[in-house]
TIROVO-414288 format. One record per residue (C-alpha): y, z, x. Coordinates in nm, 4 decimals. Example, Ala and Ser with C-alpha at 12.3 -4.5 7.8 and 13.67 -1.06 7.14 Angstrom:
REM residues 2
R       py       pz       px
R  -0.4500   0.7800   1.2300
R  -0.1060   0.7140   1.3670
***
This chain:
REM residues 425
R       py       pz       px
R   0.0000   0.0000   0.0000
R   0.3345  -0.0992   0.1248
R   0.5743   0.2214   0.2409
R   0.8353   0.3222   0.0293
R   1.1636   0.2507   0.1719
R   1.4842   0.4081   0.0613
R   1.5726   0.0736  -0.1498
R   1.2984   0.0152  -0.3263
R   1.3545  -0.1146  -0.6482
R   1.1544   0.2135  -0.8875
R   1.2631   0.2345  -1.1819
R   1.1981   0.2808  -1.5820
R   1.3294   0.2304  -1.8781
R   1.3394   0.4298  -2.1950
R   1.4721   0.2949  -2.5810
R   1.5097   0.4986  -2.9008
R   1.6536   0.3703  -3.2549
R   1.7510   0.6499  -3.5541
R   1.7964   0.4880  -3.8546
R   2.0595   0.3259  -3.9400
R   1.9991   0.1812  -3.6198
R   1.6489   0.0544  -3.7248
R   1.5387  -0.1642  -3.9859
R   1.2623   0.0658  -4.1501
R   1.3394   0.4171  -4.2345
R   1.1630   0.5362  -3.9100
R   1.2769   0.6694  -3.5605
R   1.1335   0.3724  -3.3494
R   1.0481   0.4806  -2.9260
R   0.9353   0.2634  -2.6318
R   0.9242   0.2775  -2.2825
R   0.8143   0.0941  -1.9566
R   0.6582   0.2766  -1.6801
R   0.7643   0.0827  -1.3166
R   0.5296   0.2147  -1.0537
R   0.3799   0.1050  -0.7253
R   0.2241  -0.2086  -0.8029
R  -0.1096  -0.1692  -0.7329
R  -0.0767   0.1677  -0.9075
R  -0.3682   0.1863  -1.2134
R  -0.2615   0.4004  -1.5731
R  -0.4868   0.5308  -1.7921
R  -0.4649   0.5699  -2.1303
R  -0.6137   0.9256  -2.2227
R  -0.6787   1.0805  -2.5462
R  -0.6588   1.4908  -2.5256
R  -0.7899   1.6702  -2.8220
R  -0.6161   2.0273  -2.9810
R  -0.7563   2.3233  -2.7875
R  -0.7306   2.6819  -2.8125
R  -0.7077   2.8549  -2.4910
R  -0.7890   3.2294  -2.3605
R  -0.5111   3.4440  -2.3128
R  -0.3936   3.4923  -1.9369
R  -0.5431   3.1740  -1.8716
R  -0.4041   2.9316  -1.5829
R  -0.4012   2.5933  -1.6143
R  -0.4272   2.3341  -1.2711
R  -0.1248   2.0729  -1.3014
R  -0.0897   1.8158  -1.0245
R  -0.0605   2.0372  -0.7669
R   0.0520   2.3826  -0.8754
R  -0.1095   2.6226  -1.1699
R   0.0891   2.7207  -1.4671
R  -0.0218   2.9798  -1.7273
R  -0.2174   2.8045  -2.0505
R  -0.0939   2.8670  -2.3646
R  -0.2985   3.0284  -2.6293
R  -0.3104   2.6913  -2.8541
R  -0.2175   2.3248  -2.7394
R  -0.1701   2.0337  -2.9493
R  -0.3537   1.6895  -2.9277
R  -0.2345   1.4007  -2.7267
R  -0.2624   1.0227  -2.6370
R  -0.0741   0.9796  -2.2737
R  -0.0926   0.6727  -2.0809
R  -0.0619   0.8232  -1.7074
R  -0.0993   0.7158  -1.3739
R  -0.4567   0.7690  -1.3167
R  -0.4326   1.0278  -0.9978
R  -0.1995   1.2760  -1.1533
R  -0.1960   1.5183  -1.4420
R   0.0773   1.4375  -1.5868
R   0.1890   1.1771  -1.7592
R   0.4906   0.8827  -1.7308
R   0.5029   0.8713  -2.1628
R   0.3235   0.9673  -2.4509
R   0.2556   1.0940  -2.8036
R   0.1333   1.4045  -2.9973
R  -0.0124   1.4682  -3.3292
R   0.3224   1.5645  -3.4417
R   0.5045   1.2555  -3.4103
R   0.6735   1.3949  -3.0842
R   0.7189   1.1197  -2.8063
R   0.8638   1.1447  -2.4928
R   0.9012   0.9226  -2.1991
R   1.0883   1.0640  -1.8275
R   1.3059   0.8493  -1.5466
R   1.3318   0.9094  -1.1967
R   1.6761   1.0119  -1.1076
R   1.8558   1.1251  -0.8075
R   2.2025   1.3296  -0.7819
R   2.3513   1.5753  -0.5554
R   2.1349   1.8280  -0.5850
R   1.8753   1.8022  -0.3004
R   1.5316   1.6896  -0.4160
R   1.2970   1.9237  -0.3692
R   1.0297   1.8105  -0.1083
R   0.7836   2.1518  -0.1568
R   0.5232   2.1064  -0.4418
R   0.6430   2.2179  -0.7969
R   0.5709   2.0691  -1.1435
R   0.6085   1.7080  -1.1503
R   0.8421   1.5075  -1.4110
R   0.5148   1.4068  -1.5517
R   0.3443   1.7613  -1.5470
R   0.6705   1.8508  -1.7927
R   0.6539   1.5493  -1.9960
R   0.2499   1.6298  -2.0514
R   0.3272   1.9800  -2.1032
R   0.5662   1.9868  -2.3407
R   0.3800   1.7494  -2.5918
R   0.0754   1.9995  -2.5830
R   0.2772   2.2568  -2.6362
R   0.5788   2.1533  -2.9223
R   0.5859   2.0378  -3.2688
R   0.9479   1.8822  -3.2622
R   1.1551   1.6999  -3.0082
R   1.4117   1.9865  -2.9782
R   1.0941   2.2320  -2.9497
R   0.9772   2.0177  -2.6500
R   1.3180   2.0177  -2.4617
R   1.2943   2.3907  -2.4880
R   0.9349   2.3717  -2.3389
R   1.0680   2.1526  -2.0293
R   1.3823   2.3735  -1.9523
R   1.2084   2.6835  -1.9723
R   0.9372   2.5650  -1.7838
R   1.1775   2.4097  -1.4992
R   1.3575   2.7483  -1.4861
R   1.0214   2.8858  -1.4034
R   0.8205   2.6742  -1.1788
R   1.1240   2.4022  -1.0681
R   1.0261   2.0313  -0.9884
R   0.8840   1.8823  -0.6323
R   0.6129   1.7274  -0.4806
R   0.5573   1.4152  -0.4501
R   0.5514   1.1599  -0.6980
R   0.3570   0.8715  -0.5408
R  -0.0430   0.8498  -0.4144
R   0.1150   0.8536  -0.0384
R   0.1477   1.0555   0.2228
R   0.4776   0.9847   0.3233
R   0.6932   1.1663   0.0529
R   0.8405   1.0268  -0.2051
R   1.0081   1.2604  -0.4475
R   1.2991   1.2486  -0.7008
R   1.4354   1.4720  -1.0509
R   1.4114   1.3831  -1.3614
R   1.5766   1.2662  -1.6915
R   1.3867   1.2676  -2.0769
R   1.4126   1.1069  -2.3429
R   1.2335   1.3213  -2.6439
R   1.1839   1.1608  -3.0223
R   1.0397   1.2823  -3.3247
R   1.0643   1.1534  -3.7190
R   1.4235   1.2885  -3.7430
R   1.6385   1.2756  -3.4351
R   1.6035   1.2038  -3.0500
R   1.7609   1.3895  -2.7363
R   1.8454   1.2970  -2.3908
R   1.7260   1.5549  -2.1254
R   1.8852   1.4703  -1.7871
R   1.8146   1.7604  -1.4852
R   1.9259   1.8653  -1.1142
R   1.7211   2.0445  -0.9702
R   1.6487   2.3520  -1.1987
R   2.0024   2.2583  -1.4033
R   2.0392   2.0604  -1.6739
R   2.1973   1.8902  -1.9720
R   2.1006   1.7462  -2.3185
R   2.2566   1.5451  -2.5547
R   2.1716   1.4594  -2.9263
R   2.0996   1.1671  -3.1271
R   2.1347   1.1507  -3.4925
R   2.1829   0.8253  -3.5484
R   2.1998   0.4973  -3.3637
R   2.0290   0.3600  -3.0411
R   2.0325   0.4780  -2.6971
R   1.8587   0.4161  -2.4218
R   1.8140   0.5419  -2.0101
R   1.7405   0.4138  -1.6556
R   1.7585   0.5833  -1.3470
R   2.0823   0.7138  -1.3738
R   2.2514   1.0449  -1.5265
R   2.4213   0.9268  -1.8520
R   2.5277   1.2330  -2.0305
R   2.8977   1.2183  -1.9860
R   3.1174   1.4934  -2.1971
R   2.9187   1.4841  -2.5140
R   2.6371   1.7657  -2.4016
R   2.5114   1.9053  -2.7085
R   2.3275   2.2040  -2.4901
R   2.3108   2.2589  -2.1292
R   2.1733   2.4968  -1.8444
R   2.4114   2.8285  -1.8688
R   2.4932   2.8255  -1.4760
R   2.5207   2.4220  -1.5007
R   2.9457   2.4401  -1.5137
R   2.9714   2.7696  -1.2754
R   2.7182   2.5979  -1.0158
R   2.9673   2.3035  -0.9886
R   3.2338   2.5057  -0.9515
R   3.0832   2.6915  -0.7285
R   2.9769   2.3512  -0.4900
R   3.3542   2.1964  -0.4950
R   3.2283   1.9278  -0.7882
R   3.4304   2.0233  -1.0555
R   3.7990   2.2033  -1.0609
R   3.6859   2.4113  -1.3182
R   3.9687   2.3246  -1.5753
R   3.9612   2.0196  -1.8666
R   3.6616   1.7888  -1.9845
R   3.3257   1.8125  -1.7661
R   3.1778   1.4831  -1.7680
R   2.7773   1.5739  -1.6338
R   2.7441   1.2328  -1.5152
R   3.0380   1.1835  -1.3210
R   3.0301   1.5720  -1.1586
R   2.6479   1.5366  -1.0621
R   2.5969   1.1602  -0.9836
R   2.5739   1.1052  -0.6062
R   2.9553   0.9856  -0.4501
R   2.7393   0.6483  -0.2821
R   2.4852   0.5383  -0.5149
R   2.1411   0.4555  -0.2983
R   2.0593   0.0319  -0.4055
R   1.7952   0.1331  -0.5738
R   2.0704   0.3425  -0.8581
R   2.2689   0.0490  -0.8241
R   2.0492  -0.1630  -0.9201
R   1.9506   0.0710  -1.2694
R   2.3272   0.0284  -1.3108
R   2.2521  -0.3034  -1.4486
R   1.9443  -0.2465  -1.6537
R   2.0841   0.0415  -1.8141
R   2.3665  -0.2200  -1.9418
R   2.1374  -0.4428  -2.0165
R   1.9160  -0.2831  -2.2222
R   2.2052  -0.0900  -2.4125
R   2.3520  -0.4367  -2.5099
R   1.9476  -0.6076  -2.5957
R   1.9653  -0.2462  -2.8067
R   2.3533  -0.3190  -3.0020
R   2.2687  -0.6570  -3.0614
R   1.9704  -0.5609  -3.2906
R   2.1631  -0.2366  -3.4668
R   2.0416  -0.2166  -3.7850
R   1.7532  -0.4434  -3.7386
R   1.5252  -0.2464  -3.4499
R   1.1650  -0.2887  -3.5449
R   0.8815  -0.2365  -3.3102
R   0.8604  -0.6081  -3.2444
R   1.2311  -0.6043  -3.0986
R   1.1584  -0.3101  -2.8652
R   0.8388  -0.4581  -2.7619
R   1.0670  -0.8099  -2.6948
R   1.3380  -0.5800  -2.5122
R   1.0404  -0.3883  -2.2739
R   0.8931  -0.7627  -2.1996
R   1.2705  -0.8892  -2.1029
R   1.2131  -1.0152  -1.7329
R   1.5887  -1.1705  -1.7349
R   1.7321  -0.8297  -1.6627
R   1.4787  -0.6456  -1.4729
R   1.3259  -0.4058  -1.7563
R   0.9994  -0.5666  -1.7427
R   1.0003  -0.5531  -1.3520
R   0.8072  -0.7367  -1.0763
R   1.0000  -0.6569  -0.7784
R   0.8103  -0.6646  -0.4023
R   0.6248  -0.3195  -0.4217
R   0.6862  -0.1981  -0.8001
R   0.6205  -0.3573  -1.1220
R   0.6196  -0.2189  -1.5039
R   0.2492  -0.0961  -1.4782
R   0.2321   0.0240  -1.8427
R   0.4548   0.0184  -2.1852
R   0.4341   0.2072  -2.5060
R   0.6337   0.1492  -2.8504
R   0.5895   0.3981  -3.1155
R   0.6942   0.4270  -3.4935
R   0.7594   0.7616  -3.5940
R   0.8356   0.7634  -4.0029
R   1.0897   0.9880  -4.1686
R   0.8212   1.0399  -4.4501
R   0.5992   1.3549  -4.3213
R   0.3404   1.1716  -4.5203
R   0.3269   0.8534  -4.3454
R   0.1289   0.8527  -3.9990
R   0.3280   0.7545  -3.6729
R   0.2071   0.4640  -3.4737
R   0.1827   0.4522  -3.1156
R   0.0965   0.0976  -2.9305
R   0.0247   0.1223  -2.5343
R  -0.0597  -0.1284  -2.3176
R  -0.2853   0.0357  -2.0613
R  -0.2288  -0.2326  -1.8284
R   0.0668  -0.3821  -1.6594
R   0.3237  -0.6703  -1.6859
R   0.4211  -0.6001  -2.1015
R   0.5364  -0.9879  -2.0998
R   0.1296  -1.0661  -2.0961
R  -0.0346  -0.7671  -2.2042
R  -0.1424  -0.6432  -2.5599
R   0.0379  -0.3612  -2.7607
R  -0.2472  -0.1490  -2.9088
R  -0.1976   0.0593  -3.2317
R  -0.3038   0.3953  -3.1705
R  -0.3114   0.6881  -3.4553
R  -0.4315   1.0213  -3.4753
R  -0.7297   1.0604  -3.7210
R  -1.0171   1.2620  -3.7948
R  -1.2615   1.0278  -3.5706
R  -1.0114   0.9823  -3.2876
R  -1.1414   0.9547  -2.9487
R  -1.1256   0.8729  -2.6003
R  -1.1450   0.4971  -2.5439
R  -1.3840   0.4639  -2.2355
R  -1.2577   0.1425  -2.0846
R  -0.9213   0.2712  -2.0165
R  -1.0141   0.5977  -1.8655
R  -0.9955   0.5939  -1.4553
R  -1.3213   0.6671  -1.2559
R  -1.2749   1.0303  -1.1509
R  -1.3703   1.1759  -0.8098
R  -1.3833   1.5834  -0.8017
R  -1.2989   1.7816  -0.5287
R  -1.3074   1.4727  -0.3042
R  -1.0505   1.3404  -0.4627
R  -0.7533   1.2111  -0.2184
R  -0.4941   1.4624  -0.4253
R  -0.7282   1.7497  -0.4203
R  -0.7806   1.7437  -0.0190
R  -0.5084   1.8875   0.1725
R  -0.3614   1.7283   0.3776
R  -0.3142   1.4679   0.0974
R  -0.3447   1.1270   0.0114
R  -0.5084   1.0316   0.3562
R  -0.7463   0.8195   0.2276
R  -0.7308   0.5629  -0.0942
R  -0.9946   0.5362  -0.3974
R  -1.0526   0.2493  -0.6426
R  -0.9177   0.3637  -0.9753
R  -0.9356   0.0936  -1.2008
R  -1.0691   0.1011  -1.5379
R  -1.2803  -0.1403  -1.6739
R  -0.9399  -0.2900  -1.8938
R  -0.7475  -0.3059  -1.5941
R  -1.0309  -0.5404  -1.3685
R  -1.0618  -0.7483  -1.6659
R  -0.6692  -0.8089  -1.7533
R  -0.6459  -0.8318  -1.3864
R  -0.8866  -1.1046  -1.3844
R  -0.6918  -1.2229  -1.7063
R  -0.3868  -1.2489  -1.4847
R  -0.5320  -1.4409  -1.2204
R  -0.6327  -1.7252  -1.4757
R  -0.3242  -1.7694  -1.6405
R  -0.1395  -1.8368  -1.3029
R  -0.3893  -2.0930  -1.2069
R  -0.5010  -2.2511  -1.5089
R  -0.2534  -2.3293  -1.6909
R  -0.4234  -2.4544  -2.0486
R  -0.6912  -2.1541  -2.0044
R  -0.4213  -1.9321  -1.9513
R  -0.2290  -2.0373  -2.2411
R  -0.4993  -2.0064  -2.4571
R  -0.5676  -1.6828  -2.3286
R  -0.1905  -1.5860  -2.3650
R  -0.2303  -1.7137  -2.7720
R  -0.5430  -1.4933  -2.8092
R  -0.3637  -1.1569  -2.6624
R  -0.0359  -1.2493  -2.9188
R  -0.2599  -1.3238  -3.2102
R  -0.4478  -0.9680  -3.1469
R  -0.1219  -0.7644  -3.1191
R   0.0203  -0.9557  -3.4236
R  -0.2715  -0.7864  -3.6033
R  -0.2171  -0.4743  -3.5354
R   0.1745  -0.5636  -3.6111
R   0.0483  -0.6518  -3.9370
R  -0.2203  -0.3799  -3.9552
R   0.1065  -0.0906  -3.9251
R   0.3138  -0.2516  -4.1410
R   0.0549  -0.2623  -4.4462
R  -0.0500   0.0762  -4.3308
R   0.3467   0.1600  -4.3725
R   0.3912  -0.0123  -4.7209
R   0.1225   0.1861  -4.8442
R  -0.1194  -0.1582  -4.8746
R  -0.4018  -0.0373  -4.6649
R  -0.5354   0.2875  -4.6793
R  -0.8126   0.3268  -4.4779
R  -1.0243   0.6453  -4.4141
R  -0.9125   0.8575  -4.1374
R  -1.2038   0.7863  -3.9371
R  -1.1202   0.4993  -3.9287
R  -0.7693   0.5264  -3.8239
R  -0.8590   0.7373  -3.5573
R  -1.1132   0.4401  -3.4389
R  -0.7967   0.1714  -3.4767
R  -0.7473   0.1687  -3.0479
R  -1.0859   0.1888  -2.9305
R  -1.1333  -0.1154  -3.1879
R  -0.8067  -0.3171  -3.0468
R  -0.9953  -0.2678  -2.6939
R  -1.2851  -0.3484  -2.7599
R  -1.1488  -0.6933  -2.8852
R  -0.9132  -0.7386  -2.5945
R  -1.2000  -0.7105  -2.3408
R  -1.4178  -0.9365  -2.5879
R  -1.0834  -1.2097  -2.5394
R  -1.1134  -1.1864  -2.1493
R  -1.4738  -1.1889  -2.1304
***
């Protein structure tokens, strides 16, 4: 794997639409995870658990104490971490976290990861204001650090949020153990790698304005603007560069107000033009996820993840939680115990093969439709015809046309899959 170098392009980029910003009475999420590019994610399905009091529970590389009841989950993750880059609960919560850097010095020591918070927080909150609570508290606690890439040479970096749930969305953007959040009722917003809060903080870290003060940032006196106090003075390229995106995908976002549906974020996370759906030298958008989240309690939310890379030729899966959900087996990673690279210390000093069986066949997929080019467009046509299904699939599901039984709906991914590998074979 190529070393990271202090310009490399890494980057993500995270959408939300509150009605009347979208064209169904639904909050509607997405994201696209950029990663290393030969970096494989997983999609994983966690079930509810009860835990015993006073138990710990192993994160990436530090132990946390369990809760006594968690929540169930669908996270699409990198496959070596455990963590996740976005994801879903039962309770319509979604959440998807940035890498960001300001002038609060990154933390090189191992701590929670942005993903370990992102994980815990959906197993452990029933609303998206319930979940920033989770990650603040949490950060207060443990802090962030380590390092956030399957190499040895460190590569580490804070973190923003974006939560969502039926009724409203937040921004969570942190330094170090500080932080600020910001609240959407309505509208669409959406972040990169950058700090974007500016004076509208609708909660923040009590010692967030006094630390400032305290570091020369801030005078102390008028409007404090988060961004502008805690954004570095001279912007590394690689900030520079999520300059751009982050305009880009808040005009894709204004030019669809009132008409957001899942198809235009799934269009917006597969826009190459501007850089959200990335393939830059060593990164490239390795997963995405779109998610419906309905105002009406009694309606189910709809996730659809890729679990494979490049969104532009990849297949948006509908995912629900049901009575016969379960994990899909060909995208879970091969797993490796205590010889696993991240388990031995030192670290990362020797590389597995962690593809799942989706992955080596899209892969393969891939390959075809750059050299063949009728193949590969009838390939293409099979993977848009399949995600159009399950397009159509949520929307009867939505208007109340199809009602199947839970098991059923808990069976819809694993189904999708199935097909998808069936289209490749």
């Amino acid at each position: 794997m190529a070393l990271w170098s202090p310009d490399t392009p890494c980057s993500c980029d995270c959408f939300v639409s509150v009605p009347p910003a979208s064209a169904i009475p639904a909050v509607i999420f997405a994201k696209n995870s950029d990663r290393p590019r030969d970096e494989v994610q997983e999609v994983v399905f966690v079930p509810a658990g009860t835990h015993t009091p006073g138990s710990r529970l192993q994160c990436t590389y530090i132990e946390v104490e369990q809760v006594s009841k968690t929540h169930a989950v669908i996270l699409s993750r990198p496959s070596w971490l455990w963590g996740a880059e976005m994801g879903a609960n039962e309770h319509g919560v979604c959440i998807g976290n940035e890498a960001v850097w300001t002038k609060e010095p990154v933390g090189e020591g191992e701590a929670l990861l942005g993903m370990d918070l992102l994980r815990l927080a959906l197993e452990r909150s029933s609303s998206a204001r319930e979940a920033l609570h989770v990650i603040t508290g949490l950060l207060e606690h443990y802090g962030q650090g380590g390092g956030c890439r399957e190499d040895p040479t460190p590569f580490c970096y804070h973190n923003t949020f974006l939560l969502a749930d039926r009724t409203e969305a937040w921004v969570l953007e942190t330094a170090g153990r500080l932080w600020a959040a910001q609240r959407i009722q309505e509208g669409a917003r959406n972040i990169s790698n950058q700090l974007s809060i500016g004076t509208d903080i609708s909660a923040e870290h009590p010692d967030l304005r006094t630390h400032a003060q305290a570091q020369g940032w801030w005078g102390g006196q008028g409007t404090f603007d988060f961004a502008q106090v805690f954004s570095l003075t001279q912007q590394p390229v690689r900030m520079e560069a999520a300059k751009a995106r982050f305009q880009a995908g808040r005009e894709l976002l204004q030019q669809q107000q009132g008409g957001i549906t899942a198809e235009v974020m799934m269009d917006i996370l597969r826009n190459k033009e501007s850089g959200i759906c990335m393939d830059s030298g060593g990164f490239r958008t390795t997963a995405s996820m779109v998610s419906i989240l309905p105002q009406d309690p009694t309606q189910p939310c709809i996730h659809f993840l890729t679990a494979t890379p490049d969104p532009s030729r990849s297949v948006f899966k509908p995912f629900i939680f049901g009575a016969g959900t379960a994990q899909a087996p060909q995208v879970l990673s091969p797993t490796f115990g205590a010889q696993d690279p991240i388990r031995t210390v030192p670290r990362f000093q020797t590389q597995v093969d962690r593809r799942h069986t989706l992955y080596c066949e899209h892969q393969k997929a891939l390959g075809l439709m750059d050299r063949e080019q009728n193949q590969g467009q009838q390939l293409r046509q099979k993977q848009r015809d399949l995600e159009q299904e399950g397009l159509e699939a949520a929307r009867g599901l939505l208007a109340g046309e199809w009602a199947p039984p839970p098991q059923e709906l808990g069976g819809l991914f694993q189904a999708f899959v199935e097909r998808e590998s069936q289209a490749y074979a």
